[in-house]
N, C-alpha and C positions, 0 to 999 in steps of 0.2 A: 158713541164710543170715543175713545181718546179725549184730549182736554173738550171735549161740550159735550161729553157724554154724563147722563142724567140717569144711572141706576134705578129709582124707583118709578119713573117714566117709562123706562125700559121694559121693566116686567108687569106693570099695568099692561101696556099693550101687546104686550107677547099673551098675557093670560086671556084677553080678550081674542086673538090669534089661534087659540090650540083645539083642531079638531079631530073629532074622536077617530082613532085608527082602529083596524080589526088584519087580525090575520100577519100580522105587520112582520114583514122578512127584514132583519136586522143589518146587514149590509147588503148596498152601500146608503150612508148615511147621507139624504136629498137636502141642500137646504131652496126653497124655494123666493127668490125674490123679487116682487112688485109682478107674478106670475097671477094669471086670473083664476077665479075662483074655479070654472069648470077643470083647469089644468089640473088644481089641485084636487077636486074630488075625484076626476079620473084617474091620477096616481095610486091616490090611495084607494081607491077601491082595487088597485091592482097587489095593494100589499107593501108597496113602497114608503120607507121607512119618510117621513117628510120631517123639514123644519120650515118655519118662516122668516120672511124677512125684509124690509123693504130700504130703498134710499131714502125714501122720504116722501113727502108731500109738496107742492110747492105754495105759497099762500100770499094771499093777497095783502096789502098793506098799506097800510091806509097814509102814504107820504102825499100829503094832497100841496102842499106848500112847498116854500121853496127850503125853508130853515123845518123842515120835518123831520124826522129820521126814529128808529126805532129802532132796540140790541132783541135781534133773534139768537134763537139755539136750533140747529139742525135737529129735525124731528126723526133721521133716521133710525132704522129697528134690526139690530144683527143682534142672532143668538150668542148667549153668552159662552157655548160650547163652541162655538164655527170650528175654531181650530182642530174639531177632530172629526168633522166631515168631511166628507167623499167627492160631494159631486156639489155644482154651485148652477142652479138654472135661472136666472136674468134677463126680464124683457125690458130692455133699455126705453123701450117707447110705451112703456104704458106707468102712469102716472095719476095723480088726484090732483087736485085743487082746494086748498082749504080757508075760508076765513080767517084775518090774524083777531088770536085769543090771549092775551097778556099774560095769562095766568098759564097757558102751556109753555112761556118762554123767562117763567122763573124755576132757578133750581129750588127745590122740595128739599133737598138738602144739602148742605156744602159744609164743607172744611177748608179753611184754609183763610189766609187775608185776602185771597185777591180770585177772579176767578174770569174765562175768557167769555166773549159771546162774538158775534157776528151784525155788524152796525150795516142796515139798510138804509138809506136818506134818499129824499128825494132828486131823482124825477124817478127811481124806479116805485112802482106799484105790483110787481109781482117778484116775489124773493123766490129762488129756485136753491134749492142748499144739496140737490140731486148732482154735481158735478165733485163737491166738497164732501158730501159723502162717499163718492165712488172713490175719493183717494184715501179717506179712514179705510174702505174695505179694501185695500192693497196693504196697507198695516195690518192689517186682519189675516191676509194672505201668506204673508211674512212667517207668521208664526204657527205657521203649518211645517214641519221640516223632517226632510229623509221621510218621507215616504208621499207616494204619489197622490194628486187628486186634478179634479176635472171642472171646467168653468166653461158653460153652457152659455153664450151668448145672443137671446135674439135684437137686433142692431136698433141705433138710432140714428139718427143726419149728427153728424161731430158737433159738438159746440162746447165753450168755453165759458165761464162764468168767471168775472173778479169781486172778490171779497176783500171785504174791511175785518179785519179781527180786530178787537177790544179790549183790555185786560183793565176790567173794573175793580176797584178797590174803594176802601170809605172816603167819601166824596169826593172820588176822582174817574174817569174814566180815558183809558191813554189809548191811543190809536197805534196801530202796528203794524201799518204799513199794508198796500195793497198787494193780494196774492190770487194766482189765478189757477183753478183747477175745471179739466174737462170731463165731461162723462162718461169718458174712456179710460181714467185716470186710476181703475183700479186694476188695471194689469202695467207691467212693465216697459210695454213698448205696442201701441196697436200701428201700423202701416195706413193710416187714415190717409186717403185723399177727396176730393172734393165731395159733400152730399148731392146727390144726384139720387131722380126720384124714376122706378119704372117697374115693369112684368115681362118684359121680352128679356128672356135667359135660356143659358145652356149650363146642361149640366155637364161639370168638369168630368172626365173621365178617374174615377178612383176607386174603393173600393168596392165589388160588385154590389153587396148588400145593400152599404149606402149609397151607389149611388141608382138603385133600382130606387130605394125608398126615398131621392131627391125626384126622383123621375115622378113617382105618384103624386107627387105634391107641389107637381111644376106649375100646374094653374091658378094653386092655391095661395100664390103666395107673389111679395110684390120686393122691392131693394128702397131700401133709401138711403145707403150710404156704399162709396165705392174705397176702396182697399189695393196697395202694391202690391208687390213681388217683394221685402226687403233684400237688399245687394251688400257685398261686400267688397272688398278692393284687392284682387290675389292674382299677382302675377301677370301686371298691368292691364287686366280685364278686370269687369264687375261678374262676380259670379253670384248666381241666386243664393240665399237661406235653403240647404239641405232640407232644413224641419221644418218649415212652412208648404202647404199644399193646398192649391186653389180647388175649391169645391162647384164654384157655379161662378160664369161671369155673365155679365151683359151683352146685349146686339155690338157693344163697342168693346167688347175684350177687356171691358172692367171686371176686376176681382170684387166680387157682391158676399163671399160667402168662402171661408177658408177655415184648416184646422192647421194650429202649431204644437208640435209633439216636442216635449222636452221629458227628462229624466224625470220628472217630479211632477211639477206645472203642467199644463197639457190645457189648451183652450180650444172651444170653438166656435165660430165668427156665423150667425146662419142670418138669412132675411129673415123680413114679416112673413109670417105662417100664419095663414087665418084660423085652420082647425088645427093650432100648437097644442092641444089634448092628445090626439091621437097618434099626432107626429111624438110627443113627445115619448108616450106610453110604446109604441115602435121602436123608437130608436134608445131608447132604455132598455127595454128586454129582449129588443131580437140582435141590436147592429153593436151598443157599447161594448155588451160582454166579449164579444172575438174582437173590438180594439183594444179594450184598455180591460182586458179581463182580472188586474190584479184589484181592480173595484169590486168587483163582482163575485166575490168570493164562493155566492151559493148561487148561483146560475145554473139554471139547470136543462136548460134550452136543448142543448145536443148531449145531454147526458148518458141516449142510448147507444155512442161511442165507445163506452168503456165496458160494454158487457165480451164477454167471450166471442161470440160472433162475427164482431164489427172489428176485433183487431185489426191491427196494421199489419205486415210483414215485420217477421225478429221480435217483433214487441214481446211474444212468450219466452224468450231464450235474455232479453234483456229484461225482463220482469226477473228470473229465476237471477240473473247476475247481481241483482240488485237486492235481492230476499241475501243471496251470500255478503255482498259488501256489508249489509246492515247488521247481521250475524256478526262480522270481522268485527267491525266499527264499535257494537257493545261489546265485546270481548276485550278490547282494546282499552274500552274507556274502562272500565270493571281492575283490569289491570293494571291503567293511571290512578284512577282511586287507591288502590290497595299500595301503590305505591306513594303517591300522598301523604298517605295516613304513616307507613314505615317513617315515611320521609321528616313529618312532622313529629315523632318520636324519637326519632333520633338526635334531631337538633333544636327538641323544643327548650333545651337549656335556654339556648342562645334568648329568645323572648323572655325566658323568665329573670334573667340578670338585669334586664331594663324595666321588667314589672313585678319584682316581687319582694318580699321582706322579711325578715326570721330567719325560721329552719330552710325555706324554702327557695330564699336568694343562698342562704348557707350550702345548700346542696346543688345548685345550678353551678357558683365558683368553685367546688371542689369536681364536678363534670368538668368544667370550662379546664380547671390545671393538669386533671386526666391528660385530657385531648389535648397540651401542651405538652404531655408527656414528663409531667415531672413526676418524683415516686413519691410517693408513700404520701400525699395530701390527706389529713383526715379533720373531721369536723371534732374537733379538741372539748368542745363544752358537753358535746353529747356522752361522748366516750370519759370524759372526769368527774362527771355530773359533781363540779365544782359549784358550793353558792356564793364563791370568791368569785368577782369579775373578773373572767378571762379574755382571753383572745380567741375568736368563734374557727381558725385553722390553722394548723400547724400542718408545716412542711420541712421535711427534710431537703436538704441541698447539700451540693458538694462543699461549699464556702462555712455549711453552718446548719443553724435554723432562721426559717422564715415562718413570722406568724403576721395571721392578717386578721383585723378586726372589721366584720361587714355590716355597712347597715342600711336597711330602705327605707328613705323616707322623704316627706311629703314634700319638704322646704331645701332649704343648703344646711351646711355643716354651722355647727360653731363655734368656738375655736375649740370648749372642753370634747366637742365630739371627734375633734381631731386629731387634739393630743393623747386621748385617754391610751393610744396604743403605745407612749412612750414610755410608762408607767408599767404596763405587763410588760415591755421591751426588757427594761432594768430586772426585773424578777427574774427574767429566765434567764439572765446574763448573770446573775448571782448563784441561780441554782445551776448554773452549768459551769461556774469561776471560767467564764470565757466570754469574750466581746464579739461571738459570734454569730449574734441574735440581728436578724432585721427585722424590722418593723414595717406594715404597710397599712395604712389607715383604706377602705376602699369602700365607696359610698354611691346607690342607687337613688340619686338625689331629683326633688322634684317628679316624685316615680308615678303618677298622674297625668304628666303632660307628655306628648312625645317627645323624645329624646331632642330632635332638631330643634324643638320651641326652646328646651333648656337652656340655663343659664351654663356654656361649655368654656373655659372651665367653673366649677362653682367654689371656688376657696379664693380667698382676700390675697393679696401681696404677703398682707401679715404673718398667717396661716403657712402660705408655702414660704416664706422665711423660717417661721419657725419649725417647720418640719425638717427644712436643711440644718436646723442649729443643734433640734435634737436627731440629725439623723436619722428621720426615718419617709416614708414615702406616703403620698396621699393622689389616688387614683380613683376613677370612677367606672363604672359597670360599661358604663356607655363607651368607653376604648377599648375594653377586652372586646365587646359587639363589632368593634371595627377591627379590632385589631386580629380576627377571625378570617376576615376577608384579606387581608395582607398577609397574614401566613397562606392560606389556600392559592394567590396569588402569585406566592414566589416573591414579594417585596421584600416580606425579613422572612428569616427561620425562626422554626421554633427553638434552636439554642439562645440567638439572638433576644428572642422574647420573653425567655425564661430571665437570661442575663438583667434584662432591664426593669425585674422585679426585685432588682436589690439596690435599684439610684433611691436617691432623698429628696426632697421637695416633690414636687409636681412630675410624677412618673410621667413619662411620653414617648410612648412606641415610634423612631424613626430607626429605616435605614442605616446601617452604619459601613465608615468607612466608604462617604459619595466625594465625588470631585465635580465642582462648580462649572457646569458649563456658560450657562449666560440666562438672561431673565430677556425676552424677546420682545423686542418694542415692533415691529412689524410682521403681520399675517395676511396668507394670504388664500386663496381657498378653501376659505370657511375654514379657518385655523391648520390644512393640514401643511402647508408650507410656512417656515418662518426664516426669519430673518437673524441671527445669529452672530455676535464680535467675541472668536475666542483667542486666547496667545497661553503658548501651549499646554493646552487641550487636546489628543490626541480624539479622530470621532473615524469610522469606516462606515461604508455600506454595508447594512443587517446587521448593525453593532445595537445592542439593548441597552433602550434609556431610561431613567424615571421623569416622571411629569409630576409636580408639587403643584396643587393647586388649593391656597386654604386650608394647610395643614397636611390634606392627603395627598396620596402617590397613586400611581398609576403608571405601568408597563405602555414604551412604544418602542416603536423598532424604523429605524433610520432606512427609507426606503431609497431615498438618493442625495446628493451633496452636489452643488454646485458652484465652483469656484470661479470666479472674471468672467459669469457665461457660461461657462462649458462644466460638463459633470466629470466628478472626481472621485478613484474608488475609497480617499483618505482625504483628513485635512489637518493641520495643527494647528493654524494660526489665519489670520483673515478674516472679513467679512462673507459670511457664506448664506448660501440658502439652503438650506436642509428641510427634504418630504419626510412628513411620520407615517406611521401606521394610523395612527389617532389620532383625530384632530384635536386643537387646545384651545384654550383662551387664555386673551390677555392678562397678562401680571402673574404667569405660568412661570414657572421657575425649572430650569431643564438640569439635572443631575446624569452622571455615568458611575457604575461602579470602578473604584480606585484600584490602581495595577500598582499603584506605588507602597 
């Protein structure tokens, strides 16, 4: 796996690997590695779902000289699902030995110019690539996430391996410096201390099950590597690791055999076990499932707990409270749905203004001036069924008429799409002998992309010049969409927003009537405190501000003012420090509504 990983090697010897299962209980998913064959036929004859898997082999190699050397690839074998198995069982000390074969240490196939291998040279004669695999399979580890699994460890004596990696290319092969990886190297952190070799142990006191079933197997079994306490530094003492828990030590109070419990990850550290078959096939079906039972999904061990009989106390008064919660709870959701669905008919305008085109953006903008509350908006081409080019609505106003030409489409405007409303502008000002006609060009442009990708705004310098020379306005869909949130928000009113459907060039929903207070060049708790120079600017505690950020607004409320140090319930003039309600960012531009 990883850069010396060799795909079609991989599933050679996995295919050579797969034996026939029966009866096979689906979780939890076993992957078994460098475990012996009776282990695995004992599993599976139990039903257990298995995978295989090894570090590797270690192999001989023929550096007989002194200028010898040869580019290996780790022969390692992990399934190519790992990441979605359960449980990882590991006998660190059992291993093969293989003759070096040239032809297993070229890739069968590659991409690329350049590619890495692993340079053996002499004095060594036997290549061990079982240390270098064990930290691929902590990469392997990694990509297991949010949800739990379990690493089965039977132990080896610690040791270290350093390698050469290679990174060959056409006639060249460059060295990459020496790196060292140990056989423990596929977990995070192992508490290794000295290898030490014995059979006199005790079992640690822990949980009854296990440790009844360390008890059975006290004879059986031998240590060859000893293990701490991991400490920490609190409160000028070292305190132990909470989640580590010793399982068996030595005549000398060495840790031989431990389990570390975390949220996810979850390992266990055991000796050599000589009958590991039936240890294992025990501690899989009788002792895992009441540890780590979210493995264990269909364990069925103590299943005669949940019949009527065997309740607990309350269990039948808290089963009946829970038939009611689950009652409320679809009642409840049955109710959000149906509101949902109102919800999404009510304001499904609002989406269609930014994805639609025709009749069907024509009747979203006459919804949208509804709920602006202007009168009388009607779709003008429908109701004239004119084959004259018109203007697709007409609105009545106090000042006049407003008519507005809509269109959605794929690209931006150009310029005849944006003057053509100048053009009906002049008709109706002639058919009314009054210059009381505005015009609003208004366009759901680029109406394929989401609105943020768009080009905002999509009209030239040119364009909004000429739409001020012929007076009239040119807006896009994608501001009424926002400009919906600023009214609901209390930023502008809807008189305000109505008003600013009669400006010319480049219509733009702001605020009106703000007084400047300062652009903040210092922040401080995560935006909610700033820094402020105003000269007179009237500001109070609970006085409401806007926050310009990029164009938009946003409501805060001045929570405290601090003047030379000290808080102040007003300020006019000074450097001050003023709390919001909302926090900002820099190049934020701070507004108060104008009393002048």
């Amino acid at each position: 796996m990883g850069i010396f990983g060799d795909k079609k090697k991989r599933e050679k010897k996995k295919s050579t690997n797969q034996v026939e299962k029966t009866k096979t209980v689906e979780r939890p998913r076993i992957c078994c590695i460098d475990t012996d064959k009776e282990v695995i036929s004992t599993l599976e004859k139990a039903g257990m779902n298995l995978s295989l898997g090894s570090l590797g082999s270690k192999i001989k190699v023929p550096n007989s000289t002194r200028r010898e050397n040869h580019q290996l690839l780790p022969n390692h074998n992990f399934p190519l699902n790992l990441h979605e198995l359960d449980i990882f069982v590991m006998d660190l000390d059992s291993f093969e030995t293989i003759d070096y074969n040239e032809e297993e240490h070229i890739r069968a196939m590659h991409t690329g110019k350049s590619s890495y291998s692993l340079l053996s040279s002499f004095p060594e004669t036997l290549f061990d690539p079982r240390p270098i695999a064990s930290s691929l399979l902590k990469e392997e580890f990694y990509k297991i996430t949010n949800r739990e699994y379990l690493v089965i460890a039977f132990s080896s004596s610690n040791y270290e391996v350093e390698y050469e990696p290679i990174m060959v290319t056409e006639g060249n092969a460059r060295r990459q410096g020496i790196e060292k990886h140990s056989i423990y190297s596929f977990w995070n952190y192992i508490p290794c201390q000295e290898p030490k070799y014995g059979k006199e142990i005790t079992v640690y006191k822990s949980i009854d099950d296990l440790q009844r079933l360390l008890e059975k197997y006290k004879s059986n079994l031998y240590y060859n590597q000893t293990f701490e306490h991991p400490t920490r530094w609190n409160g000028g003492e070292n305190e132990k690791y909470e989640n580590y828990f010793p399982l068996i030590t030595n005549i000398n109070g060495d840790i031989v055999s431990y389990v570390e419990i975390n949220k996810f990850n979850n390992l266990i550290v055991f000796p050599q076990i000589e009958d590991k078959a039936n240890f294992l096939l025990e501690f899989l079906s009788k002792i895992a499932p009441s540890i780590f039972p979210g493995l264990f999904p269909y364990s069925t061990t103590f299943d005669w707990r949940k019949q009527e009989e065997y309740w607990l106390p309350n269990f039948a008064e808290l089963l009946d409270d829970k038939k009611v919660i689950e009652k409320d709870y679809k009642e409840k959701l049955a109710r959000n749905a149906s509101k949902i669905i109102t919800n999404n008919k009510k304001h499904g305008f609002l989406h269609e203004l930014i994805t639609e085109t025709g009749d069907e953006l024509v009747n979203a903008v006459i919804k949208f001036l509804n709920w602006l509350e202007f009168k009388n908006a009607k779709d003008f081409d429908t109701e004239n069924g004119s084959v004259i080019l018109e203007e697709d609505i007409q609105v009545d106003i106090p000042e006049g008429l407003l008519i507005i030409e809509c269109k959605g489409i794929g690209g931006t405007s150009t310029d005849g799409d944006c003057s053509q409303i100048s053009k009906i502008k002049h008709r109706r000002c002639k058919q009314r002998n009054a210059f009381d006609v505005f015009a609003l060009y208004l366009v759901n442009h680029q109406r394929y992309q989401p609105p943020l990708k768009r080009q905002n705004p999509p009209f030239t310098e040119h364009q909004i010049q000429d739409a001020i020379n012929d007076e009239r306005g040119l807006l896009t869909t994608w501001q009424l969409y926002q400009l919906y949130d600023l009214v609901q928000k209390g930023i502008l009113s809807k008189e305000d927003a109505r008003n600013t459907f009669k400006n010319y060039g480049l219509v733009e929903f702001k605020p009106q009537n703000l007084e400047f207070i300062d652009e903040p060049l210092e922040l401080f708790e995560n935006g909610k405190i700033c820094i402020v120079n105003i000269k007179d600017c009237s500001l109070s505690i609970n006085e409401e501000i806007l926050i310009e950020k990029n164009g938009k607004f946003y409501k805060s409320e001045i929570i405290d003012i601090q003047l030379n140090g000290s808080s102040v319930k007003n300020a006019k003039e000074g450097e001050l420090g003023i709390k919001l309600s909302i926090p900002i960012k820099k190049k934020s531009i701070l507004w108060k509504k104008s009393s002048r």
